[in-house]
Steps between C-alpha positions, in 0.01 A plus 500: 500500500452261804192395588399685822141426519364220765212263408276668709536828365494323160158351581372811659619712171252195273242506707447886465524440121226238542269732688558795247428284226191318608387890597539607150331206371233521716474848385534632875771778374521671185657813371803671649525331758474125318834654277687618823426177685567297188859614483556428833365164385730446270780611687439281794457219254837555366670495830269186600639362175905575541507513921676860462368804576668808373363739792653242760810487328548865539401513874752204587199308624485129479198220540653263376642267759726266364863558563691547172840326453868678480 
């Protein structure tokens, strides 16, 4: 797939991760709602990780800026 992901929706994406760990660790959620925010976690992780999102692919919506070649 081509990456259609921008660096600052990339960096928005790790910073939630960030702030949903540290609020686990710091014990600040538990329960339901740490699982349900921890697979959102990982998911945003994953496209952090690969700079495609599955959800925008299916949309047709682009962040990414650069211009791809032909």
């Amino acid at each position: 797939m081509k990456k259609n992901m921008g660096s600052v929706d990339r960096i928005v994406r790790l910073l939630f991760v960030v702030l949903i760990v540290v609020l686990y660790f710091t014990n600040v959620i538990s329960g339901i709602v740490a699982i349900i925010l921890g697979i959102f976690t990982v998911i945003s992780l994953f496209t952090c990780i690969t700079g495609v999102c599955p959800a925008y692919h299916s949309l047709g919506i682009s962040t990414n800026k650069k211009k791809e070649e032909a």
